[in-house]
MARVEX-642655 format. One line per 10 residues: number of its first residue (from 1); their letters; for each residue x, y, z negated of N, C-alpha, C. Coordinates in steps of 0.001 Angstrom, whole numbers, plus 500000, padded with zeros to 6 digits. Layout:
REM MARVEX-642655
NUM> A> X,Y,Z,X,Y,Z,X,Y,Z | ...
//
This chain:
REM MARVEX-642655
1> XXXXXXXXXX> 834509,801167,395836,834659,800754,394472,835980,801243,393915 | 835973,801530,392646,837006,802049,392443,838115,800754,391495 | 839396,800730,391271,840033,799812,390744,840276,800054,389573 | 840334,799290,388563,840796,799721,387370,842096,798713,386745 | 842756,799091,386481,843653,798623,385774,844361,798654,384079 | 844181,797458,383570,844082,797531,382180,845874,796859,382055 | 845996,797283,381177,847633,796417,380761,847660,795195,379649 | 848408,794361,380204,847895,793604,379359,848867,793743,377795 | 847659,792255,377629,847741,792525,376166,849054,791560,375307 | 849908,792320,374116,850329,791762,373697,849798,790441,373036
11> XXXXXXXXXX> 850504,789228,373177,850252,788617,372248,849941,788362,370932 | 849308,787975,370374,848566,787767,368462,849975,787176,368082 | 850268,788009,366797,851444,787179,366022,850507,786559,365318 | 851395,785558,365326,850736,784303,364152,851224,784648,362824 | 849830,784743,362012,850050,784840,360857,850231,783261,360183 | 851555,783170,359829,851785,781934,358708,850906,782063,357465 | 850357,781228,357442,849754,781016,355674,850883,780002,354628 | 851160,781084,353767,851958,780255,352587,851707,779098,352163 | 852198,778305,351873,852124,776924,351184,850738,777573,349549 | 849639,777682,350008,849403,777865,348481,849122,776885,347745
21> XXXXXXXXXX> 849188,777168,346709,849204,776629,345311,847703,775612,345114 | 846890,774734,345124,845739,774526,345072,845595,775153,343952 | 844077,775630,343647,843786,776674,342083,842226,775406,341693 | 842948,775733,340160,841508,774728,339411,841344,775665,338463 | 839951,775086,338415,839003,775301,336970,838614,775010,335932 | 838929,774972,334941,838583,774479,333703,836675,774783,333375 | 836258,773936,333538,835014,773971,333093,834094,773416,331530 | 833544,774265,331049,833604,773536,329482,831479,774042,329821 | 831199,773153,329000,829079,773122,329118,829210,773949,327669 | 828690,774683,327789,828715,775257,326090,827393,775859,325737
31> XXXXXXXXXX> 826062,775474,326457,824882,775084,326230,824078,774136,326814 | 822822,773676,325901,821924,772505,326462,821691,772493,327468 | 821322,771700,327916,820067,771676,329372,818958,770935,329051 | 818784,771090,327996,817539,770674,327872,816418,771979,327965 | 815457,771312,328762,814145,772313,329004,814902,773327,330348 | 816176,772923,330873,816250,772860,332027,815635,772004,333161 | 815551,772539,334781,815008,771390,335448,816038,770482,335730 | 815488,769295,336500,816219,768148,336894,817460,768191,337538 | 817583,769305,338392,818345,769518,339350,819410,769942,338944 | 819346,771130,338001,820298,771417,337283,821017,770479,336375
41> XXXXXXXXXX> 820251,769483,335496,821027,768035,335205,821911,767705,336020 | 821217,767574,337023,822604,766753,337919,823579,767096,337875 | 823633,768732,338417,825158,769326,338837,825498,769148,337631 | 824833,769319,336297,826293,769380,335802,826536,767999,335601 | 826145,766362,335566,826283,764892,335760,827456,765243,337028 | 827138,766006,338333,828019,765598,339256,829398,766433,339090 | 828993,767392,338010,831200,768309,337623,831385,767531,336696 | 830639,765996,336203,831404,765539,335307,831135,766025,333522 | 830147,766453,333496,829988,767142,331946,828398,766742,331725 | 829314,765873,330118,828063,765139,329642,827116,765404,327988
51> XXXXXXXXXX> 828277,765905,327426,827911,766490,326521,827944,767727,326363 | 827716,768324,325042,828230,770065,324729,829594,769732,324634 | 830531,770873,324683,831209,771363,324446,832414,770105,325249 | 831945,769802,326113,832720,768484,326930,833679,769429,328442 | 835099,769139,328358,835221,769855,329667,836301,768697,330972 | 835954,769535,331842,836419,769015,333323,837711,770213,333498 | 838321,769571,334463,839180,770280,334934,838990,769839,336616 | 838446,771077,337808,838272,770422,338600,838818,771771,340005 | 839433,770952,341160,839648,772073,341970,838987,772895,342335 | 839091,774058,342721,838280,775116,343428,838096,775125,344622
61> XXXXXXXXXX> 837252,774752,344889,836607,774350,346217,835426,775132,346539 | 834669,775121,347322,833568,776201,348097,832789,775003,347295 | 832511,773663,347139,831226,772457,346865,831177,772678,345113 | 832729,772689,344377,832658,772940,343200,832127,774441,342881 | 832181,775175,343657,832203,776448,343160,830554,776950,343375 | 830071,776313,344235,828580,776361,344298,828012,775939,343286 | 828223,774671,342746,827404,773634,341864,827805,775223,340422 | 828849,775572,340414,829093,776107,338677,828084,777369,339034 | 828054,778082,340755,827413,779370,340222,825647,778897,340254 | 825167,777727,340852,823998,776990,340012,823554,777199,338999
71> XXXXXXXXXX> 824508,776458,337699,824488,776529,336571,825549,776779,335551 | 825834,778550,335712,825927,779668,335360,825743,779706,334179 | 824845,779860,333735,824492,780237,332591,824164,779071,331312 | 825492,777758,331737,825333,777238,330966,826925,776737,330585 | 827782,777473,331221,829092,777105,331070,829873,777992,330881 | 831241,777577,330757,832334,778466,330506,833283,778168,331513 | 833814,779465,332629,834728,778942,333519,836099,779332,333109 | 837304,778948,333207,838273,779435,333175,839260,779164,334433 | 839913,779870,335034,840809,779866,336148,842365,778740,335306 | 842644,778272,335836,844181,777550,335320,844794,776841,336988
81> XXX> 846547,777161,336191,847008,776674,337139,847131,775244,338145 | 847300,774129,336882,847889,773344,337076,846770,772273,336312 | 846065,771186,336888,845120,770251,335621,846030,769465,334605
//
């Protein structure tokens, strides 16, 4: 058999992650849902938007960010820093 010899391996530098910033969204409904289905009601009942032209300000999260690309085509997103 023959031997092989590998060298080892440097260690992984650790990548530090910066203190970031949490990032929110300004969310505004700026059409009906009516003659939408049910489901779509909800999400927007669960970001908090009840009327037209009613808005949230809510973090960006993977759960928020699902529910808005849902219902898409009934809002207005805007990126902001700070709620």
């Amino acid at each position: 058999m023959t031997e092989t010899t590998t060298k080892p391996r440097a260690p992984r530098k650790r990548v530090e992650k910066a203190a970031a910033e949490p990032r929110f969204i300004k969310i505004t409904l700026v059409r009906s849902l009516v003659g939408h289905p049910g489901s779509q009601r909800l999400v927007a009942r669960g970001l908090g938007l009840r009327k037209l032209q009613s808005r949230v300000v809510r973090p960006a999260t993977p759960e928020i960010m699902g529910m808005v690309r849902k219902i898409s085509h009934v809002l207005k997103v805007e990126a902001t820093e700070k709620p």
